[in-house]
Backbone as a chain_set.jsonl record, in Angstrom:
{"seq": "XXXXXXXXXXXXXXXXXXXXXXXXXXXXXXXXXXXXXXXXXXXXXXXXXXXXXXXXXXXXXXXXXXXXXXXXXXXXXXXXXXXXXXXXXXXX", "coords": {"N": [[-97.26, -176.844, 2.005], [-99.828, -176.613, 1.988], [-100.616, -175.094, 4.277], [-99.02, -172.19, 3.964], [-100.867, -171.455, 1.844], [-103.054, -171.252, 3.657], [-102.536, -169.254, 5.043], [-102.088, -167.093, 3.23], [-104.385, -166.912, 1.755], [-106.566, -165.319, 4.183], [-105.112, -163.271, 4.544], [-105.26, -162.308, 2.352], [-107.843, -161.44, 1.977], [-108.13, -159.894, 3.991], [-107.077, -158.108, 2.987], [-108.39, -156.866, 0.509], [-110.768, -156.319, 1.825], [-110.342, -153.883, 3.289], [-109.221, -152.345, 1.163], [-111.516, -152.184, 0.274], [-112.715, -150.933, 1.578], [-111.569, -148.396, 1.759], [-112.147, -147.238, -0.461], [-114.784, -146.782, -0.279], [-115.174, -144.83, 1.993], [-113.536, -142.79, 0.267], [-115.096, -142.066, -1.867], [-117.7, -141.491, -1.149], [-117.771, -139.712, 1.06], [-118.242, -138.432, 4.499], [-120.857, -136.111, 5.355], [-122.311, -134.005, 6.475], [-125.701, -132.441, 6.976], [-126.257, -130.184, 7.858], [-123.963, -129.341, 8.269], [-121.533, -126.392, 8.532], [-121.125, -124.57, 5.657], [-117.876, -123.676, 4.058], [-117.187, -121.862, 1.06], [-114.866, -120.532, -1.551], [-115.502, -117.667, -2.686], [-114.258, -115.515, -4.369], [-111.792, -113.393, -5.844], [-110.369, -109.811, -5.395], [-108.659, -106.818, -6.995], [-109.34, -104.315, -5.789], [-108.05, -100.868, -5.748], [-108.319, -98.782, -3.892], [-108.414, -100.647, -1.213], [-106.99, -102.435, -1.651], [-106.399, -105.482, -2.343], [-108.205, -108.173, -1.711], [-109.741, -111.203, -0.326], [-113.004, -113.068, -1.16], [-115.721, -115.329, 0.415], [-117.802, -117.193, 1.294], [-120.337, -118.528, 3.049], [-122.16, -120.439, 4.358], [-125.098, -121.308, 6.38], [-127.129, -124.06, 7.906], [-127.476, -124.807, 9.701], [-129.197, -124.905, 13.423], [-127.849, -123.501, 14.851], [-126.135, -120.065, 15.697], [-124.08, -118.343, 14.416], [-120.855, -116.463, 14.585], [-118.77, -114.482, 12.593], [-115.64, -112.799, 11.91], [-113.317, -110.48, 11.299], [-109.875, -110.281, 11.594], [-106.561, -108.381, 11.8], [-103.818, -110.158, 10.357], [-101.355, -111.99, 11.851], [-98.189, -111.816, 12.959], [-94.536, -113.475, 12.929], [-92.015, -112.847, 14.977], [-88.71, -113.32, 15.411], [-88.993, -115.699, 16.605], [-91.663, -115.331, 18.145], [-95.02, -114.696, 18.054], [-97.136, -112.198, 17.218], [-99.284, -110.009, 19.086], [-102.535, -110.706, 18.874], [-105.04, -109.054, 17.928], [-108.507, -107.618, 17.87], [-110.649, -105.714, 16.775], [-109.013, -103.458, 18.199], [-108.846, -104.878, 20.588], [-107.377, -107.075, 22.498], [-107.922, -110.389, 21.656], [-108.329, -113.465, 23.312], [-107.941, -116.601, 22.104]], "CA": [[-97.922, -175.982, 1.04], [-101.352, -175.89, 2.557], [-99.947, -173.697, 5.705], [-98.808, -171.199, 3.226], [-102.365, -171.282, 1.344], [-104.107, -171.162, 4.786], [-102.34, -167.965, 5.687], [-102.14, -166.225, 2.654], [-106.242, -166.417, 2.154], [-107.203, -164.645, 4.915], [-104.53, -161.731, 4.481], [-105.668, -161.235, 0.964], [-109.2, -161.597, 2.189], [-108.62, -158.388, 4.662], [-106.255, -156.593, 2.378], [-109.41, -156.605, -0.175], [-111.778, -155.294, 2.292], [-109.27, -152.437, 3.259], [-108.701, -151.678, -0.464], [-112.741, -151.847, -0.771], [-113.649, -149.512, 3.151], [-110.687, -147.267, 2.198], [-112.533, -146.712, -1.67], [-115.871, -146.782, -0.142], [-114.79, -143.866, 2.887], [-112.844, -141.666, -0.399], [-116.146, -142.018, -2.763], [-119.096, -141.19, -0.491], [-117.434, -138.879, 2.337], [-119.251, -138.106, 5.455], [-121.151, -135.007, 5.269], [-123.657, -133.32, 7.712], [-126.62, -131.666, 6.066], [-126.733, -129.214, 8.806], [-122.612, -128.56, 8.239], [-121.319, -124.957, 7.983], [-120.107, -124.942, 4.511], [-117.042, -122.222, 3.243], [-116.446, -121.438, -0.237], [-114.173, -119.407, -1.661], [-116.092, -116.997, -4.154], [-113.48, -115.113, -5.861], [-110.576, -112.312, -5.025], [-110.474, -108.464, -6.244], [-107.918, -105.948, -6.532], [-109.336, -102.712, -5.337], [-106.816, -99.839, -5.438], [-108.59, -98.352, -2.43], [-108.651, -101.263, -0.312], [-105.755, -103.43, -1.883], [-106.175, -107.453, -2.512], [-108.941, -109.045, -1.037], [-110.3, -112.299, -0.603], [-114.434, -113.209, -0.962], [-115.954, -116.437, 0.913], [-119.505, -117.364, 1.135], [-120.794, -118.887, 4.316], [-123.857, -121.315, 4.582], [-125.201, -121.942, 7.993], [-127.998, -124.296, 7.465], [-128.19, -125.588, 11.117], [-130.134, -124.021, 13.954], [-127.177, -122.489, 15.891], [-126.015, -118.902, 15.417], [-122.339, -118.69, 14.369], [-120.258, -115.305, 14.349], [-117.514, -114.133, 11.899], [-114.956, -111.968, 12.44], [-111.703, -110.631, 10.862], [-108.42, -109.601, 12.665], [-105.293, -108.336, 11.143], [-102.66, -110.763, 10.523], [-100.477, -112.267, 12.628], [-96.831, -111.487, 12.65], [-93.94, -113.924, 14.134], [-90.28, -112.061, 14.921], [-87.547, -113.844, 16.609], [-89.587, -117.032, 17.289], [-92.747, -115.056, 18.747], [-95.926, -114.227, 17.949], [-98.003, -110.973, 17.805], [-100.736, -110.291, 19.642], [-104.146, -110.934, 18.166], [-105.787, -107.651, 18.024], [-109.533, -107.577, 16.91], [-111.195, -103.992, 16.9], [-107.945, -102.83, 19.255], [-108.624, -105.333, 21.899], [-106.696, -108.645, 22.565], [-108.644, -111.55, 21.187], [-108.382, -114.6, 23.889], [-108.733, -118.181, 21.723]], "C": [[-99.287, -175.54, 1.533], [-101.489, -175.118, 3.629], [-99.477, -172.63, 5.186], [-100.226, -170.833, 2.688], [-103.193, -170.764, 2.25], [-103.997, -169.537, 5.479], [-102.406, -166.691, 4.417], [-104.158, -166.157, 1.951], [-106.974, -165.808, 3.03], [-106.044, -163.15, 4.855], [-104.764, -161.425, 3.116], [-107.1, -160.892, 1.356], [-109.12, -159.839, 2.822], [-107.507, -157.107, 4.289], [-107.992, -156.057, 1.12], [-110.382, -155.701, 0.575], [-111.627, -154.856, 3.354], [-109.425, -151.899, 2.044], [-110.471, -151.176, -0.283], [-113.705, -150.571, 0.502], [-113.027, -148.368, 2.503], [-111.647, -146.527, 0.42], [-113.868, -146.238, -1.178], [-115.732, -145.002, 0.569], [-114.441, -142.073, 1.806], [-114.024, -141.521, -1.179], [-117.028, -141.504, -2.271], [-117.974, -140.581, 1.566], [-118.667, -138.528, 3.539], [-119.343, -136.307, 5.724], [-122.498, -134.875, 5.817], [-124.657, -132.278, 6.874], [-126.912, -130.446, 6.438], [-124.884, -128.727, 9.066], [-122.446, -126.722, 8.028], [-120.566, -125.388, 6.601], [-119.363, -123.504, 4.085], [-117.02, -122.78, 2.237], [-116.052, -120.467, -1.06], [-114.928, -118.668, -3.507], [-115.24, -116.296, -5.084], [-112.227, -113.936, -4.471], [-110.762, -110.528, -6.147], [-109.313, -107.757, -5.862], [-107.866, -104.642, -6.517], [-108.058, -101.797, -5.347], [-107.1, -99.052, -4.549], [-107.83, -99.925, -1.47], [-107.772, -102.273, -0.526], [-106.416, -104.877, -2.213], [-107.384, -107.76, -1.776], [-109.557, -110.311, -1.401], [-111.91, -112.412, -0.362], [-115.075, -114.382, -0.301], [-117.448, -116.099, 0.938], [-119.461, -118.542, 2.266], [-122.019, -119.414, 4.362], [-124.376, -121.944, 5.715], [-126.652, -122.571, 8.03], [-128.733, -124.925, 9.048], [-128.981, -124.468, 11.987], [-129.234, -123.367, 15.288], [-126.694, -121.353, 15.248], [-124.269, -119.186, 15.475], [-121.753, -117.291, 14.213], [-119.094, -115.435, 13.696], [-116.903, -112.879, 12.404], [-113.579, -111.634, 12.158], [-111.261, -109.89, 11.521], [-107.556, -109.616, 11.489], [-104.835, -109.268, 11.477], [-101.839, -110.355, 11.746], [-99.537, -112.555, 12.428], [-95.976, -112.936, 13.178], [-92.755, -113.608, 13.864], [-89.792, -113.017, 15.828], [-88.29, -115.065, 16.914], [-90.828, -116.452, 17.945], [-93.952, -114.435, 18.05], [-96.525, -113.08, 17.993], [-98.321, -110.879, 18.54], [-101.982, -110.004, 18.918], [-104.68, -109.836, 18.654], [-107.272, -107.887, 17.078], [-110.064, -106.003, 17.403], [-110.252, -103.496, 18.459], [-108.139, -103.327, 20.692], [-108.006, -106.852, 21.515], [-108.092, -109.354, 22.974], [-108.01, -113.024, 22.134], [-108.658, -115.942, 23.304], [-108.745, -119.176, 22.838]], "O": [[-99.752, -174.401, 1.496], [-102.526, -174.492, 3.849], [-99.429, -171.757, 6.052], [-100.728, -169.819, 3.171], [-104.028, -169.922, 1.919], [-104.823, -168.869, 6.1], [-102.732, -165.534, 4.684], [-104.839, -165.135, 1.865], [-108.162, -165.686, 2.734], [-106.47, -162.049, 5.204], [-104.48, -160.302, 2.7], [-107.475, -159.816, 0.892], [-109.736, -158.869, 2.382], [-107.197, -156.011, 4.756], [-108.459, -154.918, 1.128], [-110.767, -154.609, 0.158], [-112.329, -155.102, 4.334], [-109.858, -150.747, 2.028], [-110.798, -150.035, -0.611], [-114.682, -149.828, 0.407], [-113.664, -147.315, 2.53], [-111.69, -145.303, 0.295], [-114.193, -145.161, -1.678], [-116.087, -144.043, -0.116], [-114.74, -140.916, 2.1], [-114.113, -140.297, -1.273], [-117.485, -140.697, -3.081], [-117.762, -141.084, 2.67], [-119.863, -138.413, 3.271], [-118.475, -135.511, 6.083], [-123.513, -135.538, 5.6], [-124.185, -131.377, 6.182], [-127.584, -129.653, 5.778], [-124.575, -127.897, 9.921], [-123.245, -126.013, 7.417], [-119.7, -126.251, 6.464], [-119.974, -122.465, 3.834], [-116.873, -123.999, 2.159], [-116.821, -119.544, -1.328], [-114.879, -118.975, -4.698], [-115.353, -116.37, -6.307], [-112.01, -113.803, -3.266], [-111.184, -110.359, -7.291], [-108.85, -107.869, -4.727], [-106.98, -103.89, -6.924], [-107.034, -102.254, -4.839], [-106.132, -98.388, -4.178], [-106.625, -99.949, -1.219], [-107.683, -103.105, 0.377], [-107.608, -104.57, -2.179], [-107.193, -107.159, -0.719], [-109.883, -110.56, -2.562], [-112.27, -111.849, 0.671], [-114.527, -115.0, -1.214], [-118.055, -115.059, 0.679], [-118.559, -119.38, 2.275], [-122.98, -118.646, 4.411], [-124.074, -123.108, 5.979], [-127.537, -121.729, 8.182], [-129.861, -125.292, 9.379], [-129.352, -123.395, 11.513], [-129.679, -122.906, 16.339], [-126.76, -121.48, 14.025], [-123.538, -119.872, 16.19], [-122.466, -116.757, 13.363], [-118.32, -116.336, 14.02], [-117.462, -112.067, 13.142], [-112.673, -112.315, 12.637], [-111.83, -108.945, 12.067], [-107.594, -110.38, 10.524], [-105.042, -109.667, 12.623], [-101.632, -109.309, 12.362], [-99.422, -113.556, 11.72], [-96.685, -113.65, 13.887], [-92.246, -113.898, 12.782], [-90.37, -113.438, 16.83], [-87.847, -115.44, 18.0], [-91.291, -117.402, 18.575], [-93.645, -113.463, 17.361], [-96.502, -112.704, 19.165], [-97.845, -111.685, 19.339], [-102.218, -108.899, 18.429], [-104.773, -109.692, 19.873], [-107.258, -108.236, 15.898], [-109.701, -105.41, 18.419], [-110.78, -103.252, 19.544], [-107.835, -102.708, 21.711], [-108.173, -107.524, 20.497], [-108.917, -109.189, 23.873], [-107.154, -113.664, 21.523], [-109.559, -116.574, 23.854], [-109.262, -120.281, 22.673]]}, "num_chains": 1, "name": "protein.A"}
């Protein structure tokens, strides 16, 4: 009986603090003060310009970041488009 006791006290011991990193990790997330932050501001449905989506962009750090939209990307038959930004192929 005390070889059963001996083993099951230390696996409750480090199931507890699992249960109490994995609550700690989901409660207080790690977040950079100097992060880019997206959020999605809203959507409109122009009848010029059709559907669009709005985002808001916060760049609080001290590097320079560029945006940039491309038409959608297609895939036929198993393949891909090509990434077109202002009518040149976009290299990621």
């Amino acid at each position: 009986m005390d070889s059963k006791k001996s083993r099951i006290i230390p696996i409750c011991t480090m199931l507890v603090v699992l249960i109490l990193l994995m609550a700690f990790i989901l409660l207080f997330p790690f977040h950079s003060p100097t992060a880019l932050q997206i959020s999605f501001a809203g959507v409109t449905n122009d009848p010029i310009a059709g559907t669009m989506g709005f985002f808001c962009a916060t760049n609080e750090s001290a590097s320079a970041i560029h945006f940039f939209a491309c038409p959608l990307q297609t895939k036929t038959h198993g393949a891909w488009s090509q990434l077109l930004c202002s009518g040149r192929p976009l290299d990621l």
